[in-house]
C-alpha positions in Angstrom: 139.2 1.0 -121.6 136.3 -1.6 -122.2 137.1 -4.7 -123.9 136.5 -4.0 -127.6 137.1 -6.7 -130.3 139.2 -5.4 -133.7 137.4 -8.2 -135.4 138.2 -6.8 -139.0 142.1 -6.8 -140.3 143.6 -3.3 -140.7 144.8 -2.5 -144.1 146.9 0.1 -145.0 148.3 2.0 -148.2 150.6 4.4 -147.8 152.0 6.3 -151.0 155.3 6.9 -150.1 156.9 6.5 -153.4 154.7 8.1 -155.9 153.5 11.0 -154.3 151.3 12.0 -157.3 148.1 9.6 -157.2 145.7 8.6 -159.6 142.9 11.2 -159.7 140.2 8.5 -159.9 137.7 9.1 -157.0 137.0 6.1 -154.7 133.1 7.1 -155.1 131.2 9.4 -157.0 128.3 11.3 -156.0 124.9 9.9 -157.2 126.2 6.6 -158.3 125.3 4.1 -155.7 125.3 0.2 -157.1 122.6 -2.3 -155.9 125.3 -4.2 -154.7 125.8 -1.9 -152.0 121.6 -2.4 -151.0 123.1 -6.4 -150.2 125.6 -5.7 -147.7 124.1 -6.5 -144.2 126.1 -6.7 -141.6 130.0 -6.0 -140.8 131.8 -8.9 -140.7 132.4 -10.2 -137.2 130.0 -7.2 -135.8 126.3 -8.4 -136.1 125.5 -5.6 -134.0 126.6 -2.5 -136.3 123.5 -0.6 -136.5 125.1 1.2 -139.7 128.1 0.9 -142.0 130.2 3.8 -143.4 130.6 2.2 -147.0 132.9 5.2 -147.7 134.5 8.6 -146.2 136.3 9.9 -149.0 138.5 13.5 -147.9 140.6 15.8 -149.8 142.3 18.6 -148.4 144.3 21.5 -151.1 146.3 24.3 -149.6 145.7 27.3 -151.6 144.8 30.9 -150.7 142.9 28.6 -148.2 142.2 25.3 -146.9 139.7 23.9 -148.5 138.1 20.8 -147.0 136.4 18.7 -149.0 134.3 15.6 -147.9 132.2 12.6 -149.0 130.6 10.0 -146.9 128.5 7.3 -147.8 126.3 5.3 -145.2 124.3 2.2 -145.1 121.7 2.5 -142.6 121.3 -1.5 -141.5 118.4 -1.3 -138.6 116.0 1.5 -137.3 118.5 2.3 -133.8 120.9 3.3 -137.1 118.4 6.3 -138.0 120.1 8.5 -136.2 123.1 8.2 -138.3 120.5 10.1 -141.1 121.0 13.6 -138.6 124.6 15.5 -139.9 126.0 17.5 -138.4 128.9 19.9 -139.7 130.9 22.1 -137.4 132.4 25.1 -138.6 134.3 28.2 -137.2 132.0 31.5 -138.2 133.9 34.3 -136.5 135.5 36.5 -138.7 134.4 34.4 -141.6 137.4 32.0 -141.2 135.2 29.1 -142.4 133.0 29.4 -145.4 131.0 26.6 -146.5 131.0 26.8 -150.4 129.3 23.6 -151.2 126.5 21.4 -148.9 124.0 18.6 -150.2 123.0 15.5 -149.4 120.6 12.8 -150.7 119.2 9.1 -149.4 118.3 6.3 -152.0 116.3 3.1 -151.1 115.2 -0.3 -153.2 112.5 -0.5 -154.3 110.7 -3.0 -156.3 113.9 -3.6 -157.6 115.1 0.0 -158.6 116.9 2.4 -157.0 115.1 5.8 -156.0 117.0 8.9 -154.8 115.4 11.4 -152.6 117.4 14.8 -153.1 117.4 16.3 -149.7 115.4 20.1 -149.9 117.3 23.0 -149.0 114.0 23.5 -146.0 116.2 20.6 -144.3 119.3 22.0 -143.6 119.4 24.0 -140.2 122.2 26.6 -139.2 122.9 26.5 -135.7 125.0 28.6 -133.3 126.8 27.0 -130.9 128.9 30.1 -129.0 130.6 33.4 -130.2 133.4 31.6 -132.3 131.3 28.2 -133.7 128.0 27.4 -135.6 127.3 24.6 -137.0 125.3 23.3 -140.2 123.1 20.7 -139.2 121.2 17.7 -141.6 117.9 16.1 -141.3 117.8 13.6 -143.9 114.4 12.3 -144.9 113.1 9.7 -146.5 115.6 7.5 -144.7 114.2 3.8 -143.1 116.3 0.8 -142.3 118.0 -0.2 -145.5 118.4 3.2 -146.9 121.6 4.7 -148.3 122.6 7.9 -147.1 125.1 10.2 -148.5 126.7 13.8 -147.9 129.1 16.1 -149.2 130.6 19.4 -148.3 133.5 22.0 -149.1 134.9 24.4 -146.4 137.4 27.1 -147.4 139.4 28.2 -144.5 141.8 29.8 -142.8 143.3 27.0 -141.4 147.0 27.0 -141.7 149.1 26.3 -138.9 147.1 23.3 -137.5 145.0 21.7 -139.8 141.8 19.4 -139.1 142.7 15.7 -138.0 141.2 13.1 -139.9 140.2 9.7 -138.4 139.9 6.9 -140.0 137.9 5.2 -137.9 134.2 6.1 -135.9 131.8 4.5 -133.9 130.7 2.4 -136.7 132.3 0.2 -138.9 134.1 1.7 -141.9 134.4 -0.4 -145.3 137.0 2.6 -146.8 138.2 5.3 -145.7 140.5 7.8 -147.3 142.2 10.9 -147.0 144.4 13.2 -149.8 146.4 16.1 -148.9 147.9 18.6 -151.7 150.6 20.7 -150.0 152.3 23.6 -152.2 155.8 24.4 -152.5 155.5 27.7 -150.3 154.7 25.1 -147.4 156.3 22.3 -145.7 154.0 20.5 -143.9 154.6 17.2 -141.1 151.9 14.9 -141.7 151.7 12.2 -139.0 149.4 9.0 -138.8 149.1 8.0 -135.1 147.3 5.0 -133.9 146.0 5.0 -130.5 147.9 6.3 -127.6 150.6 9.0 -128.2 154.5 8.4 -128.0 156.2 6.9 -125.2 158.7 9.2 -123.4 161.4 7.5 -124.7 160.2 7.4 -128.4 159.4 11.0 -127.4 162.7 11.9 -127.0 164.0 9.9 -130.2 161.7 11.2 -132.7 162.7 15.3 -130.9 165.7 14.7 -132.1 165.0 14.0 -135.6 162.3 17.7 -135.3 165.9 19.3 -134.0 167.0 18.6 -136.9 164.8 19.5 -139.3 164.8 22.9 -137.4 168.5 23.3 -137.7 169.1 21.9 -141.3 169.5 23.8 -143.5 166.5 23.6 -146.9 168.7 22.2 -149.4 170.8 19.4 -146.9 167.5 18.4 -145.7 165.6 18.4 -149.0 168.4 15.7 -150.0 168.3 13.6 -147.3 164.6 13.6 -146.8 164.1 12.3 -150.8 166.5 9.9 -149.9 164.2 8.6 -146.7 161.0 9.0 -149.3 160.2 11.7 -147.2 159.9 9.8 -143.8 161.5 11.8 -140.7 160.8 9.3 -138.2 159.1 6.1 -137.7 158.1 4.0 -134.2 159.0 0.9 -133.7 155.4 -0.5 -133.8 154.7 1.7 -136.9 151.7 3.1 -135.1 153.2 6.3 -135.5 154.8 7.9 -138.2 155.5 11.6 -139.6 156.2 12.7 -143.3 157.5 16.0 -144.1 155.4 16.9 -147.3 156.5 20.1 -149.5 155.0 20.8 -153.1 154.0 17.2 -153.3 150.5 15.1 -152.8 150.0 12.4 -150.6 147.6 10.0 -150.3 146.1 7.5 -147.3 143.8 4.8 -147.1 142.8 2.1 -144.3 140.0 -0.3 -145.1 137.6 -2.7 -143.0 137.6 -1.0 -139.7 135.3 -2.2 -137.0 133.5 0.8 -134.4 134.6 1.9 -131.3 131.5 3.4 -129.5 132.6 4.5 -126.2 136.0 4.6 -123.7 135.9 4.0 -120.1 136.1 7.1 -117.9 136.1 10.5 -119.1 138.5 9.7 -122.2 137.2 10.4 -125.4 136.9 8.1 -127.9 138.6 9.6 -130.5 142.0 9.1 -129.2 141.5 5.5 -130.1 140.9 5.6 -134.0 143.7 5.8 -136.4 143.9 9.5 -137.5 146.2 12.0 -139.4 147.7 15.0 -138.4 148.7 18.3 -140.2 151.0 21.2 -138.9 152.9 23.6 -140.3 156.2 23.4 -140.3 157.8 26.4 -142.3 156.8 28.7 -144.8 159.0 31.5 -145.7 160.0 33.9 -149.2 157.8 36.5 -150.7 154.6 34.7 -151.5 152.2 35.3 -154.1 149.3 37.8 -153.0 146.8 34.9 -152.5 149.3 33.0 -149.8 148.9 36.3 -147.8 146.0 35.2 -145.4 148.9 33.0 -143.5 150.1 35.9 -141.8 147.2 37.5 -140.8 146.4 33.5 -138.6 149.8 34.2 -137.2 149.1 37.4 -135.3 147.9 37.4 -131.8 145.3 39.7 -132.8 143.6 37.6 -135.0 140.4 35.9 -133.3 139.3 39.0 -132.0 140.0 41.3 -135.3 138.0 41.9 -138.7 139.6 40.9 -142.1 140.2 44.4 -142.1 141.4 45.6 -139.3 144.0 43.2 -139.5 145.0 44.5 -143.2 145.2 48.2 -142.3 147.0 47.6 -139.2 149.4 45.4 -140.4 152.0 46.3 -143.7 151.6 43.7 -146.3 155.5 43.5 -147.3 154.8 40.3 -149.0 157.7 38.4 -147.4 156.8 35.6 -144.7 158.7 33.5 -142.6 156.5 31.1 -140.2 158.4 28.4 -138.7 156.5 26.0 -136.5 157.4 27.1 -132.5 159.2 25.4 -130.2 157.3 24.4 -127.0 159.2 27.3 -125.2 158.4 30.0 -128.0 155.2 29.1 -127.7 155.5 29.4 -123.8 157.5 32.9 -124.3 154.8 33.8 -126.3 152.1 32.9 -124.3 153.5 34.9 -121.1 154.0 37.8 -123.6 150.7 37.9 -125.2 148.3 40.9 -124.1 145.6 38.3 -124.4 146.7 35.8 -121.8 150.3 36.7 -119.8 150.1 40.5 -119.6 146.3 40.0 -117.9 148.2 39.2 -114.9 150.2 42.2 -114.9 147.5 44.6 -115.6 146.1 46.5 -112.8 142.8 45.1 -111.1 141.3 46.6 -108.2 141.8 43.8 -106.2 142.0 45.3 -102.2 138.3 45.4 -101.5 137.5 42.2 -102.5 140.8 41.4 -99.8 139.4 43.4 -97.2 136.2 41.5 -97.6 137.8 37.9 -97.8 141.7 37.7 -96.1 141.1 38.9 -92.5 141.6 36.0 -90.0 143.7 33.7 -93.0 147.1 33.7 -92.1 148.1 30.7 -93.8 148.7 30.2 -97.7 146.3 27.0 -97.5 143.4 29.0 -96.0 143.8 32.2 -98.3 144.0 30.2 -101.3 140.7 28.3 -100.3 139.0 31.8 -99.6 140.0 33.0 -103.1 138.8 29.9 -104.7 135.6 30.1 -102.7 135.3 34.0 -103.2 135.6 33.6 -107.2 133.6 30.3 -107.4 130.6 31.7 -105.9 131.0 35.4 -107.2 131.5 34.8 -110.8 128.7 32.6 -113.0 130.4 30.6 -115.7 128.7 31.7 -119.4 129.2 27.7 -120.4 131.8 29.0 -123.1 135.3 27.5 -122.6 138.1 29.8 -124.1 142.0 29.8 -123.4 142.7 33.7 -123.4 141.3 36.8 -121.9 139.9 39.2 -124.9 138.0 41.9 -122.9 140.3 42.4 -119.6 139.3 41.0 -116.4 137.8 44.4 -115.2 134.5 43.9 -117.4 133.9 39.9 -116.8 134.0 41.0 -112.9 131.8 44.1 -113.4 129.0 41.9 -115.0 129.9 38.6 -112.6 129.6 37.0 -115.7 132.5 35.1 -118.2 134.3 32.5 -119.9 136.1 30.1 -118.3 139.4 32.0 -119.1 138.1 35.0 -117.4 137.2 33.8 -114.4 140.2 31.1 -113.9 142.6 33.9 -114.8 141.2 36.6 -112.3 141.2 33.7 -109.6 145.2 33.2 -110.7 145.2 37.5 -110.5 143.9 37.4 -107.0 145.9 34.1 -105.9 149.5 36.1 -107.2 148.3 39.4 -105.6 147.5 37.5 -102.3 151.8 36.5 -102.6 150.9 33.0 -103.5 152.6 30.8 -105.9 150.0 30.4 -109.0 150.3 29.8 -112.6 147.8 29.1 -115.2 147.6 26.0 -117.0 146.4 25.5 -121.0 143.9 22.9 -120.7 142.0 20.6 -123.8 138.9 19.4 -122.1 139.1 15.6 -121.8 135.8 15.4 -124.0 138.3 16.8 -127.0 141.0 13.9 -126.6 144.0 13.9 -125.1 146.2 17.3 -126.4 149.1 17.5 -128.6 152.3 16.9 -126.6 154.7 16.4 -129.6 153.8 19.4 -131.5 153.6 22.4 -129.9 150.0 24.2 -131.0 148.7 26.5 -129.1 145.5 26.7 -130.7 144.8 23.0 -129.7 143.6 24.5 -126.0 140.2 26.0 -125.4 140.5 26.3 -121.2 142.6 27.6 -118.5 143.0 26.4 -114.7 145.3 27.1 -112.2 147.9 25.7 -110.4 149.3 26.5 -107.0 152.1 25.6 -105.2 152.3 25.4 -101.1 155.4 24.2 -99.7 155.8 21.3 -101.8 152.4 20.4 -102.4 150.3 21.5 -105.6 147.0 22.1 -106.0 144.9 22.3 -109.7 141.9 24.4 -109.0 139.0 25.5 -111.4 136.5 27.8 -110.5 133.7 27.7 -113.4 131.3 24.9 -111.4 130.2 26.7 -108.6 128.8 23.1 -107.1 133.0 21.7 -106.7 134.5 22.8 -103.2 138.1 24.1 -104.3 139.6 20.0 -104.2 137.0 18.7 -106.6 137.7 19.6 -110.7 134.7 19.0 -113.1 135.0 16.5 -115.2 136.2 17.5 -118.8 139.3 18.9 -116.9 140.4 14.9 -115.5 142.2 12.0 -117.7 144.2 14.9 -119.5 146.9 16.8 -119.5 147.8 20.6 -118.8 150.7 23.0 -120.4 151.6 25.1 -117.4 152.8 28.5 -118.6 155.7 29.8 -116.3 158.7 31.5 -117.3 161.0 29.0 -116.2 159.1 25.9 -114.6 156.8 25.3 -117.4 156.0 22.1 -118.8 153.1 19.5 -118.5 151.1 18.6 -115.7 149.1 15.5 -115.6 145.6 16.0 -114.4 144.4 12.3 -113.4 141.6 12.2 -111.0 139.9 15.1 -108.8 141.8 15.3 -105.9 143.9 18.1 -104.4 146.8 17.5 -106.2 147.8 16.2 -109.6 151.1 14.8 -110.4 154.3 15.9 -112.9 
């Protein structure tokens, strides 16, 4: 990484012994002080072109997640404009993200008073990004160097299992930043800051033992000995990473005076270098009330390609769940099992012409695997749409010679198994994403799938989508990551560290 100064000190606030927090708001909407107008730089950063004042978060678990979010920016110089364009993600398929609340408004000096420009309902744009993702997007106006800028928005959604991180920290300086999280007592949730890099394999190891537990406990031993730990299940050594294990309780974070990170060298994103916190799941189970009920329909396979109701006639509502957070080999089980990712490969696909056509005159496994790399590279035209499992077969992505990069990654693993080599797919979060979750194991963290091939002791990581990369060159969201490779017995992670033939375990 580039040489970046933390020129501002890092305070934190954890409440760890009163989990119930004062309800006072850090800011309120609409009242911005002419004291915040003065502030003109970042301390020790003369360059900031603009200065989050405040990003304010709350997150309740109810009969869904609902997201709520303030920010207030100060826009310092006219290269800090561009801070005035929002823009909010959201997930639109089968309605799992509804945006119940959106508005935003700018205020300037002048002559001494403080105007506000409310922003007109004309200015906000709704924008689709693919089949699964839109996004709301912001054009404040009335915004010049000096303005104040401020937004705020409430998501309900079906976000359960893996909640949104938060990050403290951006690409700009940040004067306070703050995050709440109201769990209910039909959930257990771990909630874990992280600060830069990821565990160590050692600390890895340390802090799985202490998630054995908690698996193998039973509630009321753990419950005991938990409230005796103020709810702490492990701490690292540096404190840079730590994980609460939050039931029917509220919790409350806040870091202060934190200078920007723009940019990371390589293909890394940037994101894995702020501060953040992350929300999983651990267990919910019981008969819960009718409005807990969405939980289980997020749990079925089905899910991201059913309707609302589809899911509710198909499925009896007993009114009894048990979720427990998987394991990383239930989720590799499940995986291999799912008629959405491992039972494509089992299906039948009329593979023998497209043999005929390519095989004849390859005798060794080197030289077949090349000629189905180089048959599905230049066959099948990538849509631009990343996804980690097959929803429509691989028969109808081949008929059109058109599909995700799923589809056309898994029917180059088809062919490669077929043609008796050694081939398994690998779950993939593009480098542009951040580095994936290795400590939890979330499934839905993953939105690609490459392959991997073994040949006598070698192994080879091949993706097909960029029809410009000979079968040795991988694009460049799959590099400075790593894979989940999903095998009944030699599964595990793969790291994938530069484009060459082979990456290493």
């Amino acid at each position: 990484m580039k040489k970046y100064f933390y020129l501002a000190i890092f305070l934190m606030f954890f409440s760890l012994y009163g989990f119930a927090y004062s309800s006072k708001l850090p800011i309120k909407w609409g009242r911005v002080a002419k004291s915040e107008f003065e502030i003109k730089s970042f301390r020790g950063d003369t360059s900031a072109d603009a200065i989050i004042l405040c990003d304010f978060g709350d997150i309740k678990i109810t009969n869904r997640t609902f997201y709520t979010r303030h920010v207030r920016i100060k826009i310092l110089n006219d290269r800090g404009l561009k801070y005035a364009n929002i823009e909010i993600p959201y997930q639109s398929r089968n309605k799992h993200d509804d945006i119940i609340t959106l508005k935003a408004q700018s205020y300037n000096l002048e002559d001494g008073r403080i105007v506000k420009y409310k922003l007109k309902r004309g200015k906000y744009s709704d924008i689709k990004i693919d089949d699964k993702w839109r996004k709301k997007v912001i054009n404040m106006s009335d915004v010049k160097a000096g303005s104040i800028i401020e937004y705020y928005y409430t998501i309900a959604s079906l976000d359960f299992i893996k909640l949104d991180d938060w990050y403290f920290q951006s690409e700009i300086p940040t004067l306070w930043s703050e995050v709440r999280f109201d769990a209910p007592r039909q959930f257990i949730y771990l909630v874990t800051y992280q600060k830069g890099k990821t565990l160590s394999a050692e600390e890895e190891i340390k802090f799985s033992k202490n998630l054995e537990w908690l698996y193998n406990t039973k509630r009321l031993k753990r419950r005991i000995e938990l409230n005796e730990k103020d709810r702490v299940l492990y701490t690292s050594p540096d404190n840079n990473y730590k994980v609460w294990v939050i039931n029917n309780m509220k919790k409350k974070i806040i870091m202060r005076n934190l200078s920007g990170i723009k940019s990371a060298d390589g293909f890394i994103s940037v994101k894995d270098y702020y501060p953040r916190l992350k929300f999983h799941l651990f267990e919910s189970s019981g008969r819960l009330p009718w409005i807990y009920r969405p939980l289980i329909f997020t749990t079925l396979d089905e899910y991201e390609t059913s309707s609302r109701w589809e899911l509710w006639h198909s499925h009896r509502q007993t009114g009894y769940v048990h979720y427990q957070l998987d394991t990383w080999l239930e989720m590799n089980e499940k995986m291999l099992e799912s008629k959405y990712f491992g039972m494509q490969l089992i299906k039948h696909f009329n593979y023998k012409p497209v043999f005929d056509s390519i095989l004849p005159g390859k005798n060794s496994s080197r030289e077949k695997m090349i000629a189905i790399y180089d048959f599905v590279n230049q066959t099948m035209r990538w849509n631009g749409q990343y996804s980690a499992k097959v929803y429509k077969g691989l028969t109808e992505p081949y008929g059109r010679k058109k599909g995700t990069s799923s589809e056309i990654n898994m029917l180059m693993i088809y062919l490669l198994r077929r043609a008796g080599l050694e081939a398994d797919p690998v779950l993939l979060r593009t480098s542009n994403l951040g580095m994936p979750e290795t400590v939890y194991p979330a499934h839905n963290q993953f939105n690609h799938v490459i392959a991997l091939v073994r040949i006598e002791g070698e192994m080879y990581l091949l993706d097909a989508i960029d029809q410009t990369k000979p079968y040795n060159m991988l694009p460049e969201k799959d590099l400075f990551t790593k894979g989940w490779i999903v095998n009944k017995h030699n599964y595990g992670w793969v790291n994938v560290k530069a484009n060459t033939e082979t990456g290493s375990r």
